[in-house]
N, CA and C of each residue as an Amber inpcrd file, in Angstrom:
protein
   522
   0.8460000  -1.1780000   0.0000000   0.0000000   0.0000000   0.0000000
   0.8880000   1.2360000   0.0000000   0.4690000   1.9360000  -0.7140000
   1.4170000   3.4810000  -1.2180000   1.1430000   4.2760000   0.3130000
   0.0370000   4.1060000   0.6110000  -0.6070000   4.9860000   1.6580000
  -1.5220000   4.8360000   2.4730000  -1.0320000   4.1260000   3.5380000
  -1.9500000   3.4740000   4.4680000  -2.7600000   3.8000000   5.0900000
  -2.7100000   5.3290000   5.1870000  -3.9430000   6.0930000   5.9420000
  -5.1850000   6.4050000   4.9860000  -4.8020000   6.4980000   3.4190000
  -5.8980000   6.4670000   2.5320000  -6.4060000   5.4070000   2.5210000
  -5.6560000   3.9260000   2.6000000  -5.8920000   2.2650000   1.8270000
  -6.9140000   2.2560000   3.3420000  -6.8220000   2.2580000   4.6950000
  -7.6570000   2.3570000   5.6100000  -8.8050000   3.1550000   5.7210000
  -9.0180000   4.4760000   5.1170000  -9.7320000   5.1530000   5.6360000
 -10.4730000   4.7680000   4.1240000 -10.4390000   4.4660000   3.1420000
 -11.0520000   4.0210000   1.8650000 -11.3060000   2.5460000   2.7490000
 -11.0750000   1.3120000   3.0480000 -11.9880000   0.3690000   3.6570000
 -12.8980000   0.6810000   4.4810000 -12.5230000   1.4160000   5.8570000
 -13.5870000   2.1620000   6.7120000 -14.4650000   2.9590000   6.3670000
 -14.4670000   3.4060000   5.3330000 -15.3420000   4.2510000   4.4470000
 -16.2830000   3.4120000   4.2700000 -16.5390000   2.4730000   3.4070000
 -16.8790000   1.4470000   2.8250000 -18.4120000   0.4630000   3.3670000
 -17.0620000   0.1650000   4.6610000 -18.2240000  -0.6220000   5.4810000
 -19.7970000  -0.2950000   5.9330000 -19.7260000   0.8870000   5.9410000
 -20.9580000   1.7470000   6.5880000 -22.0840000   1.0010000   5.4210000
 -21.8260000   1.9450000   3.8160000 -22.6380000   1.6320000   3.0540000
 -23.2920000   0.0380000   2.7580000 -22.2740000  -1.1240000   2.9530000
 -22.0450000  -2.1840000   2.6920000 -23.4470000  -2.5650000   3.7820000
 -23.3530000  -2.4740000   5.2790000 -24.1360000  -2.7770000   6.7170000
 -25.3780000  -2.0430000   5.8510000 -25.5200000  -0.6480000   5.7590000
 -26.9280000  -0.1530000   5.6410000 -27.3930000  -0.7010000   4.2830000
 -26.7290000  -0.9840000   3.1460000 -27.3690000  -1.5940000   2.0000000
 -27.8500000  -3.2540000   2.4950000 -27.4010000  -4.0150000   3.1740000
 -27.3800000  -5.0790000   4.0140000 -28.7780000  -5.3930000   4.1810000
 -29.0720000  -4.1540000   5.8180000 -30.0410000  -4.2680000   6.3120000
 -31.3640000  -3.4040000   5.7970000 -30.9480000  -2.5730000   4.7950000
 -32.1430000  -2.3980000   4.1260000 -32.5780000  -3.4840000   3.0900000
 -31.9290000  -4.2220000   2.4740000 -32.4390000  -5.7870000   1.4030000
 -32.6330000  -6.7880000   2.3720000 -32.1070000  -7.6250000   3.0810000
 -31.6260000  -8.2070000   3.1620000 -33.2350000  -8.7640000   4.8230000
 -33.8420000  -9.4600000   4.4290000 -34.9240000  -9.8890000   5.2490000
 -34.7940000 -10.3360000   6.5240000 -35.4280000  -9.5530000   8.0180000
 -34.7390000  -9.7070000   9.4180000 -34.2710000 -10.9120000   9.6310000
 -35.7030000 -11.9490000   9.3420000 -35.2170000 -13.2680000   9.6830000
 -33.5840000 -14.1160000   9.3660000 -33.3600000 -13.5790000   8.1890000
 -31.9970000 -13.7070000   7.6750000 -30.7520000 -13.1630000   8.2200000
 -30.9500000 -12.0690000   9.0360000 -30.2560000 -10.8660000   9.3190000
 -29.7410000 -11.5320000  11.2260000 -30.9650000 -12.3740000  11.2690000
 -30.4920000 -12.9810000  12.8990000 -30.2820000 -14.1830000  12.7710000
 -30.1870000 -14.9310000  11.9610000 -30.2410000 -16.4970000  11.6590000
 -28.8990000 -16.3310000  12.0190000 -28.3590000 -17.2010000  13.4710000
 -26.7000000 -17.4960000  13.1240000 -26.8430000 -18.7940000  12.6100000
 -25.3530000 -18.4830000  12.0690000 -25.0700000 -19.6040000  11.0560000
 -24.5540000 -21.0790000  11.3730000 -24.2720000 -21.6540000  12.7190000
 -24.4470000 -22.8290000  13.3890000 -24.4490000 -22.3920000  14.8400000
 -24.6450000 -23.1290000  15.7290000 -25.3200000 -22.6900000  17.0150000
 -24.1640000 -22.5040000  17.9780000 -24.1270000 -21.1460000  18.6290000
 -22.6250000 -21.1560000  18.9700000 -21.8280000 -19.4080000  18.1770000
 -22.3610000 -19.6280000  16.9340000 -22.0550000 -18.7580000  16.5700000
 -23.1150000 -17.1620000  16.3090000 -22.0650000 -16.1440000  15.5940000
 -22.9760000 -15.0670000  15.3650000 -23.5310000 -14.6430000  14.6920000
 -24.6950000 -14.0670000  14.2910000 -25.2670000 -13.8120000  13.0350000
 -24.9360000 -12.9200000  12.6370000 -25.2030000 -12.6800000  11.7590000
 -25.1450000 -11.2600000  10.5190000 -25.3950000 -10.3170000  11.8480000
 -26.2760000 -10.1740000  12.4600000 -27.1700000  -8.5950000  13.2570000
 -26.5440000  -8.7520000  14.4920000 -25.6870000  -9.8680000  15.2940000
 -24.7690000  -9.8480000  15.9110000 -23.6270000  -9.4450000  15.8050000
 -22.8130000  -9.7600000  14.7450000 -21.8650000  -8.7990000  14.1460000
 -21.8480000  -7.6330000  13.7690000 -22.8650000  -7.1870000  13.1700000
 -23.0710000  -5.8180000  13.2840000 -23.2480000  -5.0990000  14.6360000
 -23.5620000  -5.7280000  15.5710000 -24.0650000  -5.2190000  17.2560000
 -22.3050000  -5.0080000  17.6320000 -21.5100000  -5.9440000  17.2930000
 -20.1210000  -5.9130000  18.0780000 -19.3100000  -4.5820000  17.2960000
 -19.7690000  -4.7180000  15.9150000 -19.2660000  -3.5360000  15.0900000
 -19.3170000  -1.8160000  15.7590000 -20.8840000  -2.2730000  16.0630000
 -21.4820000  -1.0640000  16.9890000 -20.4900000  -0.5850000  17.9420000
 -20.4550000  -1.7390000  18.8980000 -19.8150000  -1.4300000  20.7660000
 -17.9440000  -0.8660000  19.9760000 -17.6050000  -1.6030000  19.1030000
 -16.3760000  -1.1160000  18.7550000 -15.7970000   0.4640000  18.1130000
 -16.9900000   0.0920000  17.6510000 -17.1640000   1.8870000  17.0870000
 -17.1010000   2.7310000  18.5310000 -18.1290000   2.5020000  18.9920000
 -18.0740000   3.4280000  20.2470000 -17.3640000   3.2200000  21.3450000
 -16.6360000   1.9170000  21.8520000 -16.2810000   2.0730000  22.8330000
 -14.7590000   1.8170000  22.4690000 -14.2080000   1.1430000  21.4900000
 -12.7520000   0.5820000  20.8800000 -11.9590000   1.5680000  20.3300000
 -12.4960000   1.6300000  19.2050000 -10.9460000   2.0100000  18.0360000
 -11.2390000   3.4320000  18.0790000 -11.4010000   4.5150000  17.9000000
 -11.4750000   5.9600000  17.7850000 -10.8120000   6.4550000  19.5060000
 -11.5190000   5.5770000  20.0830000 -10.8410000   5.6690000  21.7530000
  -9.1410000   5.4060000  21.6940000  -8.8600000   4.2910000  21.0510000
  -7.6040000   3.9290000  20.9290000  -6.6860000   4.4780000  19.8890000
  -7.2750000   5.2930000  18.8920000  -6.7250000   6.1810000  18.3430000
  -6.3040000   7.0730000  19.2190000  -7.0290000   7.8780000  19.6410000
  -6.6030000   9.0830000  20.8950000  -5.7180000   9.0290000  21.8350000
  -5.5300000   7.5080000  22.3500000  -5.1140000   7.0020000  23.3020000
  -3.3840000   6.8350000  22.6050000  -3.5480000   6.3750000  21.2630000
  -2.3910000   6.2680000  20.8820000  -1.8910000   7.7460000  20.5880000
  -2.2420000   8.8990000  20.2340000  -1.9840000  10.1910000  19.6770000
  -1.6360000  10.6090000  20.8450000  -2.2530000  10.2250000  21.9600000
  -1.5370000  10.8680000  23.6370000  -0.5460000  10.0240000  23.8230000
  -0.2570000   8.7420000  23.2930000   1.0630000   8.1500000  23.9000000
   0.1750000   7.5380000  25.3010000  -0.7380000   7.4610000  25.4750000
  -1.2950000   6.5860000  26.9510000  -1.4880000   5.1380000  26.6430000
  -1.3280000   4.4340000  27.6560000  -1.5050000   3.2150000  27.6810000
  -3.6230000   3.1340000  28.3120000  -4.0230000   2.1530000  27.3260000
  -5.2870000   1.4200000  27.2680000  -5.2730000   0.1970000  27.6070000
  -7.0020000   0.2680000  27.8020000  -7.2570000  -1.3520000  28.1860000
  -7.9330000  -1.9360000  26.9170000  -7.8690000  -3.5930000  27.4560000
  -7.7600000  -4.5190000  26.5560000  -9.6680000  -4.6710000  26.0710000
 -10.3040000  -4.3360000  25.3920000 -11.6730000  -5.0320000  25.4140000
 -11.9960000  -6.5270000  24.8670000 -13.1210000  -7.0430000  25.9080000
 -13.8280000  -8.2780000  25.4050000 -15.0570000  -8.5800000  25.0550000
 -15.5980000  -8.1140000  24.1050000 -16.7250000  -8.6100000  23.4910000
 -17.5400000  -9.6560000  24.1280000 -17.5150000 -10.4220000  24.7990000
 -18.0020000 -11.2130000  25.4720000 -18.7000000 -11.2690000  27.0170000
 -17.9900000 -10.2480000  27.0760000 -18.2700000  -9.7340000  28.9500000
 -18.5680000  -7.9590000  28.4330000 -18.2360000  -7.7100000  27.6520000
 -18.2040000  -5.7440000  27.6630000 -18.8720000  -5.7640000  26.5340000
 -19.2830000  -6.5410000  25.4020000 -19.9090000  -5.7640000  24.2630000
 -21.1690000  -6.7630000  25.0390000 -22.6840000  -5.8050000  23.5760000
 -23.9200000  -5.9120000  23.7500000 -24.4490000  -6.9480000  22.9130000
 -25.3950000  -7.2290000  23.1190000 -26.2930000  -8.2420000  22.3110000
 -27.6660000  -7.1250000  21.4770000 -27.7580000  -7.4150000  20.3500000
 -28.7230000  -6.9950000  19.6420000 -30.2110000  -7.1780000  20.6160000
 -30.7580000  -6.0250000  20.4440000 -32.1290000  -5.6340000  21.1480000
 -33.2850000  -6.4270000  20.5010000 -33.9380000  -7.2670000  21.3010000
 -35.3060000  -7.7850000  20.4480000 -36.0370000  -6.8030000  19.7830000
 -35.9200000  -7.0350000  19.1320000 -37.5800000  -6.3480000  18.0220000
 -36.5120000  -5.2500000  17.9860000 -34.9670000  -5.0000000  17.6760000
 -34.4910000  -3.6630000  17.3050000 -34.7770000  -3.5500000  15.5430000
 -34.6540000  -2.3520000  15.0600000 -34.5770000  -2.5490000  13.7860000
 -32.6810000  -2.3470000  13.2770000 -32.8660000  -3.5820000  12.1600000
 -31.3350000  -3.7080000  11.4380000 -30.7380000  -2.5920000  11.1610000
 -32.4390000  -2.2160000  10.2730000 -31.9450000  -0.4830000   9.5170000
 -31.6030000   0.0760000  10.5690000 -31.4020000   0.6070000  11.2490000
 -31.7630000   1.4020000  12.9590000 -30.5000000   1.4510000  13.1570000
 -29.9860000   0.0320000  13.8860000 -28.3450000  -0.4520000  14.2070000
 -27.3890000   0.1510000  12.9120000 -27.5040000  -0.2050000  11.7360000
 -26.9530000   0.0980000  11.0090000 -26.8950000   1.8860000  10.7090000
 -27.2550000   2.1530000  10.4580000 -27.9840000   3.7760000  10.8320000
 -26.7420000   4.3890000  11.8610000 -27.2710000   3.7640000  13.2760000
 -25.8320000   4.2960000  14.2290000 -24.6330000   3.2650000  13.9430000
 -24.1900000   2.9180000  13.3180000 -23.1220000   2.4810000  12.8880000
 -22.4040000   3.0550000  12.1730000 -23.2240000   3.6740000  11.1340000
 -22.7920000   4.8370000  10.0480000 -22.6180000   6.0320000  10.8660000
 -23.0620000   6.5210000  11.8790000 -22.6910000   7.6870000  12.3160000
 -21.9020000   7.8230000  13.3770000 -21.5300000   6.5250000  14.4030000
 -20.4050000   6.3660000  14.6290000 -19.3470000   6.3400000  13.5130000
 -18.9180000   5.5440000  12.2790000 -18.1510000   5.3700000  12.0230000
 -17.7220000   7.2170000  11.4960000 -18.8550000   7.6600000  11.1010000
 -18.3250000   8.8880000  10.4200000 -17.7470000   9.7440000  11.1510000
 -18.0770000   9.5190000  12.8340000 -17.2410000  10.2510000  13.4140000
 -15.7150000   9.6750000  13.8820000 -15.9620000   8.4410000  13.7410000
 -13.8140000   8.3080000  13.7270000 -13.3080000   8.2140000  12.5450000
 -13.8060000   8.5130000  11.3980000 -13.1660000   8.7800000  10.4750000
 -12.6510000  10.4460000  10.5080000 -13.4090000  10.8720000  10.7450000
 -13.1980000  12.7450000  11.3600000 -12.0910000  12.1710000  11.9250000
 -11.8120000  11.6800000  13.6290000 -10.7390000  11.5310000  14.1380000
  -9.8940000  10.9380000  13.3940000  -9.5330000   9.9410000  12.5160000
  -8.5120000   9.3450000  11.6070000  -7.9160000  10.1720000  10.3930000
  -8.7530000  11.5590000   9.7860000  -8.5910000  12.3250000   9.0530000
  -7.0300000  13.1230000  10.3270000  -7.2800000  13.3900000  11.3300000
  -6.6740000  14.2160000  12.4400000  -5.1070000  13.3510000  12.0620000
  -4.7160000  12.7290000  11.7430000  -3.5870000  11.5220000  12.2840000
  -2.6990000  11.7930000  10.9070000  -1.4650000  12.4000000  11.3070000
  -0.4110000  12.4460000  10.3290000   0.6020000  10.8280000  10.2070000
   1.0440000  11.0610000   8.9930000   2.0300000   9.7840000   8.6260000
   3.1440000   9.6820000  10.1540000   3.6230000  10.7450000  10.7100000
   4.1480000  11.2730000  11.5760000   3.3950000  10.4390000  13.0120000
   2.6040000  10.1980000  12.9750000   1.7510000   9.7400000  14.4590000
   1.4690000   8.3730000  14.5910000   2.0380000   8.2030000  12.7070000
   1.8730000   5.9110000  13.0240000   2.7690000   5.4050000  13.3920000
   4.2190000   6.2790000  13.9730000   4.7980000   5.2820000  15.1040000
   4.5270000   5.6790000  16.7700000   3.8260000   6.1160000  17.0590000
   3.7000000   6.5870000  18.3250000   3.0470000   5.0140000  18.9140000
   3.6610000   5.0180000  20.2470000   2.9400000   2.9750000  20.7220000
   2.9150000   3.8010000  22.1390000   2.0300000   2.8380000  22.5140000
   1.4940000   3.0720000  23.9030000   1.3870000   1.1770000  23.8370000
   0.8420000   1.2590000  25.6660000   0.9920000  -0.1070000  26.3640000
  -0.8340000  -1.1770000  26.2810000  -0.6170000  -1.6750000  25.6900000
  -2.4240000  -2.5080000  25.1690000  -2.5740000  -3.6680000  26.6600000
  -3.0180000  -3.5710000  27.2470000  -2.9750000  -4.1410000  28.5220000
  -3.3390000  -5.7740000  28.4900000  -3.3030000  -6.4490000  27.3810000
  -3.3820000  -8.2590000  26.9170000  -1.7080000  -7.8130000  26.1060000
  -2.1670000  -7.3230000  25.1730000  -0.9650000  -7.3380000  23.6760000
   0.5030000  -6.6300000  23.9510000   0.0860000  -5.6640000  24.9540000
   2.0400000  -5.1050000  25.3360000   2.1290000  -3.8350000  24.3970000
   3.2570000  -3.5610000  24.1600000   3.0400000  -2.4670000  23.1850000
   2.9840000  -2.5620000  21.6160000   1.9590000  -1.7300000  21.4280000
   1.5670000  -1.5050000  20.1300000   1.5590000  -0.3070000  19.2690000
   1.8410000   0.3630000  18.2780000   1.6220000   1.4950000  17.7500000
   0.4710000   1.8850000  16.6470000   0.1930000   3.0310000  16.6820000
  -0.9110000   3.7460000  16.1040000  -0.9690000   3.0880000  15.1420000
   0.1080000   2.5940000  13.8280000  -0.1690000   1.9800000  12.2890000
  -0.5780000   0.9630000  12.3380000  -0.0800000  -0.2320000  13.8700000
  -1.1250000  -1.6410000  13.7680000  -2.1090000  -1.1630000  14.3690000
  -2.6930000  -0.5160000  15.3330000  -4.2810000  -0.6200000  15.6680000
  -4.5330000  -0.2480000  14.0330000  -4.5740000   0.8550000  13.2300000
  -5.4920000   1.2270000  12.4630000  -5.5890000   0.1610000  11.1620000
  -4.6200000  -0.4750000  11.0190000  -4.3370000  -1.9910000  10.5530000
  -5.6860000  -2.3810000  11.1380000  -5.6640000  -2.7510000  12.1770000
  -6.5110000  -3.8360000  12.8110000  -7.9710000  -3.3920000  12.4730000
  -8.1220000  -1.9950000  12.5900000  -9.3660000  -1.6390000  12.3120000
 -10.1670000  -1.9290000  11.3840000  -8.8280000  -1.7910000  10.0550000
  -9.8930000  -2.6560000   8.5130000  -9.7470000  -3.8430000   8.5000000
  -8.5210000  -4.5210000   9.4040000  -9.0630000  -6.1270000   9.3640000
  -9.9800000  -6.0050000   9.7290000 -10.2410000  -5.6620000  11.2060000
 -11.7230000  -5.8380000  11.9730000 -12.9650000  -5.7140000  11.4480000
 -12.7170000  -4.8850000  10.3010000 -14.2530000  -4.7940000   9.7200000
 -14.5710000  -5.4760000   8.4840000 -13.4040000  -5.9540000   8.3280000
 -13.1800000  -7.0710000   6.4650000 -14.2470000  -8.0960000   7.2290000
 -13.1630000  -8.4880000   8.6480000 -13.4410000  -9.8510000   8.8610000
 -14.9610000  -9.7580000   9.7690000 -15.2810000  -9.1220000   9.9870000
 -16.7790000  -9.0040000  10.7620000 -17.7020000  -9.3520000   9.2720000
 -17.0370000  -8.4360000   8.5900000 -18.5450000  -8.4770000   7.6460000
 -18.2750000  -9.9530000   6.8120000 -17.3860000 -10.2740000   6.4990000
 -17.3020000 -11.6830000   5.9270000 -17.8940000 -12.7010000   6.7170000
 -17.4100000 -12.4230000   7.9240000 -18.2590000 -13.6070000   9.2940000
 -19.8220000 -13.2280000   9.0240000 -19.9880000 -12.1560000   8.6370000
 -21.6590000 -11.8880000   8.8880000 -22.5280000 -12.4100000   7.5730000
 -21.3760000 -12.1070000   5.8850000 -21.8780000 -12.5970000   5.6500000
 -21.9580000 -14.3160000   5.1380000 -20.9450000 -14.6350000   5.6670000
 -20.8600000 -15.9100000   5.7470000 -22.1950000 -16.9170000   6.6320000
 -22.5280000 -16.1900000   7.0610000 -24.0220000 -16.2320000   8.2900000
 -24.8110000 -16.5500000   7.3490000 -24.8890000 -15.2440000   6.5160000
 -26.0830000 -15.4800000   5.3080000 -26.5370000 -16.2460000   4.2270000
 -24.9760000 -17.1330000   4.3450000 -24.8370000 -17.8590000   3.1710000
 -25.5220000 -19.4070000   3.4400000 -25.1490000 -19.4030000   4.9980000
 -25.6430000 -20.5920000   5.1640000 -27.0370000 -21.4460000   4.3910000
 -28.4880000 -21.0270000   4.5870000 -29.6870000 -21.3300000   4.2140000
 -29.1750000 -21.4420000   2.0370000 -28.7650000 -20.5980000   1.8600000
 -28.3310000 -20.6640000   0.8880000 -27.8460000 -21.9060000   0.2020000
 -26.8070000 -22.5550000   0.9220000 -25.6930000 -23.3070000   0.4510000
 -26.5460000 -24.7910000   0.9150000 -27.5620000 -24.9540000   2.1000000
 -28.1600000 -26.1380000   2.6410000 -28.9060000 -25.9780000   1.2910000
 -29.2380000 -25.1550000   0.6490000 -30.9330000 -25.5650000  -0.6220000
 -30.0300000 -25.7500000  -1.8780000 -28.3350000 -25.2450000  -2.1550000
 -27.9570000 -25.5660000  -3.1710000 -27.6390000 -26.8160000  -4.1630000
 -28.2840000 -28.1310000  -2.9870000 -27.9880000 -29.1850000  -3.6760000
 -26.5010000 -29.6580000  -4.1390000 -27.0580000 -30.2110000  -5.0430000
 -25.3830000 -31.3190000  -5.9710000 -24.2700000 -29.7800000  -6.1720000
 -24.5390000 -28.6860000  -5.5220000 -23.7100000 -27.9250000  -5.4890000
 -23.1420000 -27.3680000  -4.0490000 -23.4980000 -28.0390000  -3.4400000
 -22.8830000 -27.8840000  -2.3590000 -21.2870000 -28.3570000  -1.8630000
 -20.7580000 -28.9940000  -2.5570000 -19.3810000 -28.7790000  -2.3090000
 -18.5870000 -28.0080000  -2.8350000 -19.1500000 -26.8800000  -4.0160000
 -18.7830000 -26.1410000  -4.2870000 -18.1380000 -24.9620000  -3.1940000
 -19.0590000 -24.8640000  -2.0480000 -19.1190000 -24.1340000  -0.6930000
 -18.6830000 -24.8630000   0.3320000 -17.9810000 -25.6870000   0.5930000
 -17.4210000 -26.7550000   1.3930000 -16.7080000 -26.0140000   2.6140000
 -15.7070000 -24.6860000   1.7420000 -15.0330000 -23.6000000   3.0260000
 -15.7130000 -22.7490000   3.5150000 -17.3300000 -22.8600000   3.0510000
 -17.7860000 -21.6930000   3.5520000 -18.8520000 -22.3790000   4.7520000
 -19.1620000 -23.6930000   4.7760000 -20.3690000 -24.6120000   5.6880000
 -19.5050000 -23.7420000   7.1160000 -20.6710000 -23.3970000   7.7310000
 -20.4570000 -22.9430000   9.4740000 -20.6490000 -24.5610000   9.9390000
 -19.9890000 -24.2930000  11.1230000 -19.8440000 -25.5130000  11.8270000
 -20.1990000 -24.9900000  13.4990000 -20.9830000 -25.4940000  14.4820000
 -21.2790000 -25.2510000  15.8610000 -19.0610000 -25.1530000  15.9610000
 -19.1690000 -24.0720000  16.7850000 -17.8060000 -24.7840000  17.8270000
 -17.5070000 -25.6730000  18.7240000 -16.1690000 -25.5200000  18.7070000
 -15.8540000 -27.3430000  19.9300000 -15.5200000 -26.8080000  20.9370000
């Protein structure tokens, strides 16, 4: 990548439209179906997308631009679970307007500020260019997990074509 703060802030860009085009097509029932039991659905992943937006990466941007050491988050004990009867469009909606506001903060961040590291309280030290790294992994790989969710019902009705999708079958975890 020529320019990692564009090649990032062009993926993070991205995602917003990708979630709200999603959950405006894309039928609820489908949208919560996880994809073996154990795992998360499409509207679960988008829920963790949420808590990260707001409580993760724009925080840890700052955190890295001060040079302070942060804590570690776990999705499991600290993020939320999707609201019964919430709407997709809705979640997605504040997703987009979280994200638009740490992109504001990521616009703030000179080539100059992606070696600054502070102390990640699991990971040790880290600097500003891998979190924001991590950020478009984080959102490649959310939305692939999510829609890999979707694919499931899909790939069970595809018949004598189903091994075509062999890497994509969800499996319960062990």
């Amino acid at each position: 990548m020529t320019n990692v703060l564009e090649s990032i802030s062009a993926i993070l860009a991205t995602t917003p439209e990708r979630w709200l085009r999603l959950t405006e097509t894309v039928p609820a029932d489908l949208l919560t179906r996880p994809p073996a039991e154990g795992e998360w659905s499409a509207l679960d992943c988008l829920q963790h997308m949420v808590d990260t937006e707001r409580w993760v990466f724009a925080a840890r941007v700052q955190y890295l631009l001060d040079e302070q050491d942060f804590p570690a988050f776990d999705p499991d004990s600290e993020g939320t679970k999707p609201e019964i009867g919430q709407s997709p469009v809705d979640l997605a909606a504040e997703f987009a307007r979280l994200r638009s506001e740490g992109l504001q903060l990521l616009q703030t961040v000179q080539a100059a500020d992606l070696s600054k590291q502070a102390v990640h309280q699991e990971l040790g030290i880290v600097s500003l260019a891998e979190l924001i790294n991590e950020w478009a992994a984080h959102d490649l790989m959310h939305t692939v997990q999510a829609e890999r969710a979707l694919m499931q019902p899909f790939i069970t009705g595809c018949g004598p074509w189903q091994p075509y999708f062999r890497d994509h079958v969800a499996q319960a975890p062990r």
